[in-house]
C-alpha positions in Angstrom: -2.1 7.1 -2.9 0.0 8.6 -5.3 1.0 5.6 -7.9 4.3 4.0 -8.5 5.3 6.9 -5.7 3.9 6.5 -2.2 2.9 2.9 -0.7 1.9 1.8 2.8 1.4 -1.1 5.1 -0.5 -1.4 8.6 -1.0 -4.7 10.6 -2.7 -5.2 13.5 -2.7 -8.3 16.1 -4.9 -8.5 19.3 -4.7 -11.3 21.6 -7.0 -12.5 24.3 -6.7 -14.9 27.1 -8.6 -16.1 30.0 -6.4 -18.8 31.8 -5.9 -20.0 35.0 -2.9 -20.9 36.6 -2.5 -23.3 39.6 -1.0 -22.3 42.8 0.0 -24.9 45.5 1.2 -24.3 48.7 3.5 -25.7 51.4 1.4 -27.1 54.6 1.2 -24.1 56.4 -0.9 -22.0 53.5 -2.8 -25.0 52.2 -5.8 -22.8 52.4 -3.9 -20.4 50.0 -3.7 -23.2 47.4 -6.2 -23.0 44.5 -6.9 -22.1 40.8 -6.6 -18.4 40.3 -7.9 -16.7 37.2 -4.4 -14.7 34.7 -6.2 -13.5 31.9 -3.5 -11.8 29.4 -4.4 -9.0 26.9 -2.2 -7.6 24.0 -3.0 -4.8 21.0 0.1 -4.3 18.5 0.4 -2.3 15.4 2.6 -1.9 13.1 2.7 0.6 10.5 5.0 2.1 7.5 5.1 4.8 4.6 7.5 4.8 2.0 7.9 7.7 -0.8 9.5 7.7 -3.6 11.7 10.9 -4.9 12.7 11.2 -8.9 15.8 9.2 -8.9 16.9 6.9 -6.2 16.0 9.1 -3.1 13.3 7.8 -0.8 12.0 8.4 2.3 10.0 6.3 4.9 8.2 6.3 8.3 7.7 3.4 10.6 5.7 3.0 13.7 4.9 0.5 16.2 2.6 0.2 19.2 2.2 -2.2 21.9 0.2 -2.7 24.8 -0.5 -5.3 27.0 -2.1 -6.3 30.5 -2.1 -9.3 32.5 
């Protein structure tokens, strides 16, 4: 980059989960009740750019993504 003038930072997190989650029922849908797979993915990023004009002037740009299933 361009020294003591433009700087970054990116930072990435992924998270991954296979759990199950327990479901009881009342009497009438005990065959309903069981252990049922809820596996839970998230990817976020996070990004930003910052420049540096002569003087006190800067400028920056920021971004963020997330996504996530279940």
């Amino acid at each position: 980059m361009i020294k003591d003038r433009l700087f970054f930072f990116l930072d990435g997190e992924r998270t991954k989960q296979d759990l199950s989650a327990p479901v009881l029922s009342g009497n009438q849908f005990a065959s309903l009740s069981g252990n049922f797979n809820s596996p839970f993915r998230e990817t976020q990023t996070i990004g930003r750019l910052d420049y540096q004009f002569q003087g006190s002037a800067r400028l920056f740009y920021r971004f963020s993504f997330d996504q996530n299933r279940s």
